[in-house]
N, C-alpha and C positions, 0 to 999 in steps of 0.2 A: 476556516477560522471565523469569516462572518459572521455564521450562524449555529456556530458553537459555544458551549460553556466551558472551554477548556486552554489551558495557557502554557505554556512550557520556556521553565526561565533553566541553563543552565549556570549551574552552582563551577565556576573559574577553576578554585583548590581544590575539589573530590574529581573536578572533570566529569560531573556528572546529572546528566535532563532533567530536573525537577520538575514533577506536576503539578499544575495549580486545575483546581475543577471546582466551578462552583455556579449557582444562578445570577452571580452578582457580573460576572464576566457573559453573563446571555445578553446580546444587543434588545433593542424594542425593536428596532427596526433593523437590516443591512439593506445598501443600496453597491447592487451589484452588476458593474458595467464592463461587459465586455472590449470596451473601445480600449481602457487601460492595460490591455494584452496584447496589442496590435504590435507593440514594441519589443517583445518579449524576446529574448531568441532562443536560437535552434533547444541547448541544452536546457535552460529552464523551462519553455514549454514541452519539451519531454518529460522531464522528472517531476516537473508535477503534474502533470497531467496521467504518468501512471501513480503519483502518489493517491492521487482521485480514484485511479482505478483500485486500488488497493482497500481504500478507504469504503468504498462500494462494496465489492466483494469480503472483506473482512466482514463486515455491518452483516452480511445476509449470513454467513457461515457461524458465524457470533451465536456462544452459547444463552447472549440475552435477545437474539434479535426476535423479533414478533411481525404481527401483519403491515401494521404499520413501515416499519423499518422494512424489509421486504420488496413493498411497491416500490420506494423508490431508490433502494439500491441496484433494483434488478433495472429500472430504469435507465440510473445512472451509468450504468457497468455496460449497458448497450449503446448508449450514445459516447461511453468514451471510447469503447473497441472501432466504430463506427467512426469518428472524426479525428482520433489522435495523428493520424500518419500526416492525414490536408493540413492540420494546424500545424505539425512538425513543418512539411514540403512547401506549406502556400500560407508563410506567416500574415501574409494583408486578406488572406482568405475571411471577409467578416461571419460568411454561417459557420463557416467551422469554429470561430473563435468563438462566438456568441453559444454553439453547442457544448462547447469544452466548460462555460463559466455557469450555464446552467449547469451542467450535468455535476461539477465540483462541488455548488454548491448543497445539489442533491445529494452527492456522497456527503457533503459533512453535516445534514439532518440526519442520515443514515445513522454514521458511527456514533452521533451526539447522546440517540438516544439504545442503539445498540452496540457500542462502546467498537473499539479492533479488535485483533488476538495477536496472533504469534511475532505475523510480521514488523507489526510496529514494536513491539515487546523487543524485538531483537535489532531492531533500527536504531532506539536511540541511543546505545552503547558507542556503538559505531560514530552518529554524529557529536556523541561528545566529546569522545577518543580520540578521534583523526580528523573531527571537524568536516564531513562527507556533508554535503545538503540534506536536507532531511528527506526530500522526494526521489535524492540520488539511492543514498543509504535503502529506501523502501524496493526500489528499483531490483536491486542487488541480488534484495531476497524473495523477490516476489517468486518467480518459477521452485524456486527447488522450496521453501517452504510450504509452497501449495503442492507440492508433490507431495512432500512428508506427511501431509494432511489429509489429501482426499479420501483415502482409504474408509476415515472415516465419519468420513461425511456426505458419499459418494452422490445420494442423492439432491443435495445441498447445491454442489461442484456442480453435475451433470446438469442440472435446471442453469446455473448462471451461460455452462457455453452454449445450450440452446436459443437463452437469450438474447446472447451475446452475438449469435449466427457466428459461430467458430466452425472452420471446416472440422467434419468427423462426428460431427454432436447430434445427430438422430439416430445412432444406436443404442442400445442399455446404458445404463447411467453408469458403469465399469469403463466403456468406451468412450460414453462422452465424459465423461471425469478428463478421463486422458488424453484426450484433443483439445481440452481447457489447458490443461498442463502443456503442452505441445504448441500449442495460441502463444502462451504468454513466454515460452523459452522465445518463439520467431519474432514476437511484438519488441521481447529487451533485445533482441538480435538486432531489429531493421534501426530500432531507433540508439544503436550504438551505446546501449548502457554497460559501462566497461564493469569486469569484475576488481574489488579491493584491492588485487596486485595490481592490476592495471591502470590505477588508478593511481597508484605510488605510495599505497602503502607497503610499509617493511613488512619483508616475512616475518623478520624475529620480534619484531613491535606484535606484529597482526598475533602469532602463536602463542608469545608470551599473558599476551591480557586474555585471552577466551573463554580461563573459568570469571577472571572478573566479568565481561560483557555475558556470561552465560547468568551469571549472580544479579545485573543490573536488570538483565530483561529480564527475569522473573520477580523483580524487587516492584519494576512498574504494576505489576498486576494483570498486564492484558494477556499474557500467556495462557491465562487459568480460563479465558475467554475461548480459547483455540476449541474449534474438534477433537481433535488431539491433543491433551494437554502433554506437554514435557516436564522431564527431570532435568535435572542441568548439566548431565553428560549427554543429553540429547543434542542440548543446544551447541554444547560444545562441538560434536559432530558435522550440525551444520552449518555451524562455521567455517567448519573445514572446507566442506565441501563445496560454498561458496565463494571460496578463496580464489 
C-alpha cells in the first residue's frame, strides 16, 4: 500500500470493499523499514506475506502486465517463495524480514501498474462478508484459482515456478504450470492457511451469499484482468470448491 495508488474503504450497510484508485493517493515518497515487522506474529506474517505473493504473481499473469511489471514481480514472487517459511519460523530472523518487506513492496509496484485478477476479485467479498483479513481471504484462494487458470496461461505460470525454483519446474511449461500449482497447495499447507469452514464460517452463511460474492467479484473489475476470465457460475463454482 506504500507505493500504491489504490485505497479500499468498506461501505458498513451493503457489507461491501469499495475501491478508491487515483494519483492523488500515490505517496512522493514511502519509507519502508523492515524493523516494524520484527513484531509481527506467526498468522499475520503469513497472510501477508502470501498476500505479496499473490500480488506478484497476479501482476505478471495480468492481462495489462508489461516488461516493466514483469521484472519485478518475477522478482518479488522469488524472494517471497525463498524467505516466507524463516520469516514465518525465525520471526527476529532480520534477512528474512528485511527480504519479505522489500519483496512486498516490489509486489505492490507490480499490481499498481499491472493491476490483479481473479484472486483478489474474489477476495474481497469474503473480507467484507465474514470480515476474513484481506491476506487471509487471498490465502484461501490462491491454489485452486491458480489451478482454474493455468491452462491458460501456461506459459506465463511455468516461467513464475522456474523462478521461483519450485520443485518439478524444468520440464514443459504443462509441467511446470503444475508444480507451481502443487508449490502453492504445500506453501498454504505448511503455513496452516485454514479453508472458510475452518475458519468458522457457516455453511449456510458461506452457500447462501455465493451468487452475491460471485456478483461482487466481478463488480471489482480485476476478474476481467485474469487469464481466464469467468462468468459468474464459474465463480460460484469455486467457491465451492474452496470451502
Amino acid at each position: 500500500s506504500e507505493v500504491t495508488r489504490v485505497a479500499v474503504i468498506t461501505d458498513t450497510q451493503t457489507q461491501e470493499k469499495m475501491l478508491c484508485m487515483g494519483l492523488g493517493l500515490m505517496p512522493t515518497a514511502a519509507l519502508v523499514d523492515f524493523e516494524l515487522t520484527l513484531t509481527m506474529p506467526y498468522r499475520l506474517t503469513a497472510d501477508t506475506g502470501i498476500d505479496s505473493l499473490c500480488h506478484a504473481l497476479e501482476a505478471y499473469v495480468s492481462r495489462k502486465a508489461n516488461p516493466f511489471t514483469d521484472s519485478v514481480a518475477l522478482t518479488a514472487m522469488r524472494t517471497i517463495y525463498q524467505n516466507i517459511r524463516t520469516a514465518c519460523a525465525e520471526p527476529d530472523n532480520r534477512a528474512a524480514r528485511e527480504a519479505m518487506m522489500l519483496a512486498a513492496t516490489q509486489g505492490g509496484v507490480a499490481f499498481a501498474n499491472a493491476s490483479v485478477t481473479l484472486i483478489h476479485g474474489m477476495s474481497r467479498p469474503i473480507g467484507a462478508l465474514y470480515h476474513v483479513p484481506h491476506g487471509l481471504s487471498n490465502a484461501m484462494l490462491l491454489p485452486e484459482v491458480t489451478a482454474w487458470s493455468v491452462a491458460h496461461a501456461a506459459a506465463r505460470y511455468a516461467e513464475c515456478a522456474r523462478y521461483m525454483g519450485v520443485p518439478g519446474a524444468a520440464g514443459d511449461d504443462a509441467a511446470a504450470a503444475a508444480a507451481l500449482v502443487r508449490a502453492l497447495h504445500e506453501l498454504t499447507d505448511e503455513l496452516s492457511v485454514p479453508s472458510p469452514s475452518a475458519y468458522g464460517i457457516k455453511e449456510d452463511d458461506w452457500f447462501a451469499s455465493l451468487e452475491l460474492m460471485a456478483q461482487q467479484a466481478l463488480d471489482s473489475g480485476s476478474p476481467a484482468n485474469n487469464p481466464r476470465v469467468p462468468v459468474s457460475d464459474e465463480i460460484v463454482d469455486l467457491y465451492r470448491r474452496v470451502w
